[in-house]
LODOLUM-335037 format. One line per field, with one value per residue (C-alpha): x, y, z; residue in one letter; residue number from 0; chain. Coordinates in nm, 2 decimals, decimal comma, padded with zeros to 4 digits, always signed. Example, Ala and Ser with C-alpha at 12.3 -4.5 7.8 and 13.67 -1.06 7.14 Angstrom:
% residues 2
x = c(+01,23; +01,37) $
y = c(-00,45; -00,11) $
z = c(+00,78; +00,71) $
aa = c(A; S) $
i = c(0; 1) $
ch = c(A; A) $
% end
This chain:
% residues 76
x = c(+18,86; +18,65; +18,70; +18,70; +18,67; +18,88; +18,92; +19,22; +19,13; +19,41; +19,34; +18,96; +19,06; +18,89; +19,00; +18,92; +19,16; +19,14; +19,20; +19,16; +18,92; +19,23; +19,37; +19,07; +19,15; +19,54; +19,68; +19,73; +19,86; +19,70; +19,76; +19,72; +19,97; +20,06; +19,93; +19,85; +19,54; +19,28; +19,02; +18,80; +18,42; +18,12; +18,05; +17,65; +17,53; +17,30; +17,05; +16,82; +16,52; +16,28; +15,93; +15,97; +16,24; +16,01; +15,72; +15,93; +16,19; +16,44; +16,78; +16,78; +17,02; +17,38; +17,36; +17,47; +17,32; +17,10; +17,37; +17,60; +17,87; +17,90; +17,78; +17,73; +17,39; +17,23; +16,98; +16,91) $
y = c(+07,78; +08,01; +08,41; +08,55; +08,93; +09,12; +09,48; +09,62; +09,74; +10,04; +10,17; +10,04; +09,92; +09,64; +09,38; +09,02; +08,70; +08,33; +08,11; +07,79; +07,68; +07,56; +07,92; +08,12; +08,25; +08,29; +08,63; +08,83; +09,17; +09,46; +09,53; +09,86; +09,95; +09,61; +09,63; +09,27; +09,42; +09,24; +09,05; +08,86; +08,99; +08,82; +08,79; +08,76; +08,66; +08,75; +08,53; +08,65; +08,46; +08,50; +08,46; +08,14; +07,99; +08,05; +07,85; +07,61; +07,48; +07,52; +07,66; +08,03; +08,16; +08,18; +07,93; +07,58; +07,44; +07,76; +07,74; +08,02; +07,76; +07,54; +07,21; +06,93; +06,81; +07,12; +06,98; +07,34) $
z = c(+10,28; +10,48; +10,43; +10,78; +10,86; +11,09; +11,29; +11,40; +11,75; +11,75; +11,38; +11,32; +10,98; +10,86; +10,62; +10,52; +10,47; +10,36; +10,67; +10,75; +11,05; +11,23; +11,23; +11,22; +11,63; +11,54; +11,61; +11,27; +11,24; +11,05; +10,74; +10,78; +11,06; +11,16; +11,53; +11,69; +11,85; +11,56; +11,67; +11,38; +11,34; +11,35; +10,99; +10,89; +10,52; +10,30; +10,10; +09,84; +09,79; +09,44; +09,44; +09,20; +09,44; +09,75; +09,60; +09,46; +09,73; +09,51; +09,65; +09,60; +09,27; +09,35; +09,66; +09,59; +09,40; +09,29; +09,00; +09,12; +09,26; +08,95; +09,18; +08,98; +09,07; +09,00; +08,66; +08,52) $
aa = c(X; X; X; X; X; X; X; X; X; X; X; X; X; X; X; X; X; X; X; X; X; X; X; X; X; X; X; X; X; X; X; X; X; X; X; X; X; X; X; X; X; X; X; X; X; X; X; X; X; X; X; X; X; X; X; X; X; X; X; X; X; X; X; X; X; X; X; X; X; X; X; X; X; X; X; X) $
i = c(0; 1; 2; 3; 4; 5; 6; 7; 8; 9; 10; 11; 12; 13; 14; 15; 16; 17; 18; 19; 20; 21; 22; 23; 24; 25; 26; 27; 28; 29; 30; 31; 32; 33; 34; 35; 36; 37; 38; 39; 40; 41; 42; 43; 44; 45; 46; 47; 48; 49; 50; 51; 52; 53; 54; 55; 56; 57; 58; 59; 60; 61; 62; 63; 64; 65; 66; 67; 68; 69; 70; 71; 72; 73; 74; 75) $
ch = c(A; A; A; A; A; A; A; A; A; A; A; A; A; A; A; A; A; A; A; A; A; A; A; A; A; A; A; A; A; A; A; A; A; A; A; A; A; A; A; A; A; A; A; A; A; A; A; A; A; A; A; A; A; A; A; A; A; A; A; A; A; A; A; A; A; A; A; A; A; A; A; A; A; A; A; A) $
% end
């Protein structure tokens, strides 16, 4: 299940929460003062490559299957 992030538009808090894709665009309220006004952000990520992984081809550590997800088919 994707973790979405979203901004209250009348308080500017910012919070995250588990959706599923189905209900990613439903209307939530805030947490923080329970407005309707929260629209979800455009979330970026953030990859870290080594020097041994860029020479390599192997997936960087901590994406699958760098060995941070526990995927099975990662051989060491």
């Amino acid at each position: 299940m994707p973790l979405y992030e979203y901004q209250c538009s009348d308080c500017a808090h910012t919070f995250d929460m588990l959706q599923p894709f189905h209900r990613a665009d439903e209307r939530i309220d805030c947490p923080a003062c329970g407005s309707r006004q929260v629209r979800r952000k455009i979330s970026v990520i953030a990859l870290r490559m080594d020097a041994a992984s860029k020479h390599s081809g192997e997936a960087p550590s901590g994406a699958c299957c760098g060995g941070g997800c526990g995927c099975s088919s990662h051989t060491g």
